[in-house]
N, C-alpha and C positions, 0 to 999 in steps of 0.2 A: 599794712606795710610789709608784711611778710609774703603774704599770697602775691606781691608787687616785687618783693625781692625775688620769689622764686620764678617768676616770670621774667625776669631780668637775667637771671642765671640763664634758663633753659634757653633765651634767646642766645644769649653768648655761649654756651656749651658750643664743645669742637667743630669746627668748619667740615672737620673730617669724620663727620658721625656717622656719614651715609654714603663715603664717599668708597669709589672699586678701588684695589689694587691696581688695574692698568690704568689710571687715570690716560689722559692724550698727553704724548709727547709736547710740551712747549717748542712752539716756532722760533726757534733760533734765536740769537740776538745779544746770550751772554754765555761766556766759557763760563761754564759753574766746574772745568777742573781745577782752575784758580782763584774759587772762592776759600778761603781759608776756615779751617777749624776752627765753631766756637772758643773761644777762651775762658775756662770758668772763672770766676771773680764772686765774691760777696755778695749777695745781692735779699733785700727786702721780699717777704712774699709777698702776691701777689693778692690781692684787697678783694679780689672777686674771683678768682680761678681757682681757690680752695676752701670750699664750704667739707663742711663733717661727711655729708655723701650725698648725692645724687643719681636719679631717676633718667634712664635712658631706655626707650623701647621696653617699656617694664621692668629694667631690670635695675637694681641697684648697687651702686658702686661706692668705698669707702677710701676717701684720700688718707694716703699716708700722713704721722704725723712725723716722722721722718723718713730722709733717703738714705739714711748712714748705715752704709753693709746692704744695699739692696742690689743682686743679682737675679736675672731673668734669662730665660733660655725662650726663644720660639720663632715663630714665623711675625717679618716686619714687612710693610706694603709704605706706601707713600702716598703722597697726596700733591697736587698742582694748579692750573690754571683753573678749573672750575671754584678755586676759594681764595685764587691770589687777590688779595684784597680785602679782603673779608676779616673781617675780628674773630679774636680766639677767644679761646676761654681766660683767658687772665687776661684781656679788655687792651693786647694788643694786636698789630695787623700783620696778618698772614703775609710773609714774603715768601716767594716757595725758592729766591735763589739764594736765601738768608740757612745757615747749618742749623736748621730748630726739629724738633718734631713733639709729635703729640704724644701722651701715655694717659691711661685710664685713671691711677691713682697717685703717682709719684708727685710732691709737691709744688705746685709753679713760684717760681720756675727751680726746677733742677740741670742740672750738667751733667751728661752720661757719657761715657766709650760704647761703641756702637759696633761689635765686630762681626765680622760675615765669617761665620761657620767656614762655609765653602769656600773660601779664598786665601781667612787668613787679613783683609783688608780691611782697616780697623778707621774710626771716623769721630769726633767728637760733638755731640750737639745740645743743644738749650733746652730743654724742654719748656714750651711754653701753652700748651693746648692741649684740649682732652681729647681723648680717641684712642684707637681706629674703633669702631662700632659695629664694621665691618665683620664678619667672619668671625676666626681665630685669629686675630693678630692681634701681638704686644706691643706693637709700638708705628707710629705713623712717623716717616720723616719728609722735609720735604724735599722737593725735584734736587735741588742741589747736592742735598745729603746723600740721596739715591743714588744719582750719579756717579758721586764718589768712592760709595760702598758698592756699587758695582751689579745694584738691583733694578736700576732705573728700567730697562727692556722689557724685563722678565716679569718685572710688577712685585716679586715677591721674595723675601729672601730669609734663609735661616739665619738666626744671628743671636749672642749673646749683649745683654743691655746690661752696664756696671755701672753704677753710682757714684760722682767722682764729690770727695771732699774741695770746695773751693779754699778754704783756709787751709791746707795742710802744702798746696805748689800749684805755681802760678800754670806751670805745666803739668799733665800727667802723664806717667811713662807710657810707651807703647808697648801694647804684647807681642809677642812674636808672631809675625806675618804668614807662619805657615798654618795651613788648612788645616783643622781637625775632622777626625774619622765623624761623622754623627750621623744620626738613627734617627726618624720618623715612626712616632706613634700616635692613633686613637684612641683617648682614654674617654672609656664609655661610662666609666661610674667606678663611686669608691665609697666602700662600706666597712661598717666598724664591725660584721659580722660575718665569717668567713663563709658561711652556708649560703650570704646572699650573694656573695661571689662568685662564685661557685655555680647557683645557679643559672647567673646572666653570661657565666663565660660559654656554661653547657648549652645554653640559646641561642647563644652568639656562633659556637661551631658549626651549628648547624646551618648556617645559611652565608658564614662568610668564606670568601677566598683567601685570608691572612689569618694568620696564625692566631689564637686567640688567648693569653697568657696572665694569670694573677699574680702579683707581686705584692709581698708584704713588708709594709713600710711604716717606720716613725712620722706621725705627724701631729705637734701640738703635744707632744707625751702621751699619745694616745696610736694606737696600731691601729693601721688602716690597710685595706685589703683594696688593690688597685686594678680593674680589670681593663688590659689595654690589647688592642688589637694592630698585627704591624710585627716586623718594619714595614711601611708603605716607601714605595720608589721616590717619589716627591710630596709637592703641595697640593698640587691638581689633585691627585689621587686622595690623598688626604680629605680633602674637601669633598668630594663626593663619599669616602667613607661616613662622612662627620653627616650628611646627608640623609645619606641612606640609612643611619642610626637616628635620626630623628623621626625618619616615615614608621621605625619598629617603634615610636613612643619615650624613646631615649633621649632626656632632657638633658641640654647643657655638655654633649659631648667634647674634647679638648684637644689639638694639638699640643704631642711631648715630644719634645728634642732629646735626644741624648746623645 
């Protein structure tokens, strides 16, 4: 029953496991600028879209066991026609002009504010699926949500993802619509040992074009020595750094926003 359960799971895991950031534009047919913002509400979780953790492309992932106080910073992509239809991870159906998207750990379903770094244009969505699988991305939304946030073209956007209480207001306030300054980094590794930092950053000057810098930081009550390379211009560039750190043997490199 279990090796049946887990095969059940991996079937339903996110439509968006594999899916690009530029998925294909949808052919016309519905204004998604007058699809309205999720509404968070109460709601039961979801019976099948939050097991303890799961196996994806080797890697493994741990669901939260709560959303309360969860903020994220990074690059979001979207998802569309190639899974419109398709079951998610919580054993419902992908609408891509429905305000949902996908998150790797957050629990199904959760309700997030969804804000675009770059604009300032802020969006409300469901969480109901696991992903993106893709790249560096934090959060998959769909065509509609994209849309609205103003990434649908581009395939990819910086954005802040906030965890909204559905018991505390039926609505959540909006943040202020203006654009924040933010920064693009590659973080190649983080060590609890300054000397190994130290080492990969002196590696690292050697053969990159971007600045290459260690930051010492609290994490877990524990000092962690952060070596990040950057600012890079964008995403694109980003991604081929994250790249070309994996050809030097550099595992699990990360897009930092700040």
């Amino acid at each position: 029953m279990r090796c049946l359960a887990a095969l059940v799971w991996m079937a339903m895991l996110g439509a968006c496991g594999v899916a690009p950031e530029r998925d294909r534009q949808p052919a016309g047919g519905v204004d998604v600028s007058s699809v309205p913002d999720a509404v968070p509400r109460v709601e039961p979780r979801s019976r099948y879209g939050n097991p303890r953790s799961y196996v994806v492309h080797g890697k493994q992932y741990f669901t939260l066991a709560s959303a309360r106080g969860f903020t994220q910073r990074g690059v979001a992509s979207w998802y569309g026609p190639k899974f419109h239809g398709r079951r998610t991870s919580s054993g419902e159906t992908y609408d891509m002009y429905m305000m949902t998207a996908a998150h790797k750990t957050l629990p199904l379903p959760t309700y997030v504010s969804v804000q675009n770094l770059s604009t300032g244009a802020e969006i409300v969505v469901r969480v109901n699926d696991r992903g993106p699988f893709h790249g560096d991305r934090i959060i998959d939304l769909s065509y509609a949500a994209a849309h609205k946030l103003g990434i649908a073209r581009r395939g990819t956007g910086l954005v802040e993802v906030r965890a909204l209480d559905p018991g505390k207001a039926a609505r959540p306030a909006k943040r202020s619509r203006r654009s924040k300054p933010v920064k693009l980094f590659v973080q190649a590794g983080a060590f609890q040992a300054a000397e190994n930092a130290a080492k990969l950053q002196a590696r690292l000057k050697a053969t990159s074009r971007w600045p290459v810098r260690v930051l010492r930081a609290k994490s877990n009550g524990r000092i962690m020595y952060r070596v990040r390379l950057g600012p890079v211009p964008g995403v694109e560039e980003a991604d081929r750094v994250s790249t070309a750190l994996g050809s030097l043997g550099i595992q699990s490199p990360r897009i930092v926003v700040e």
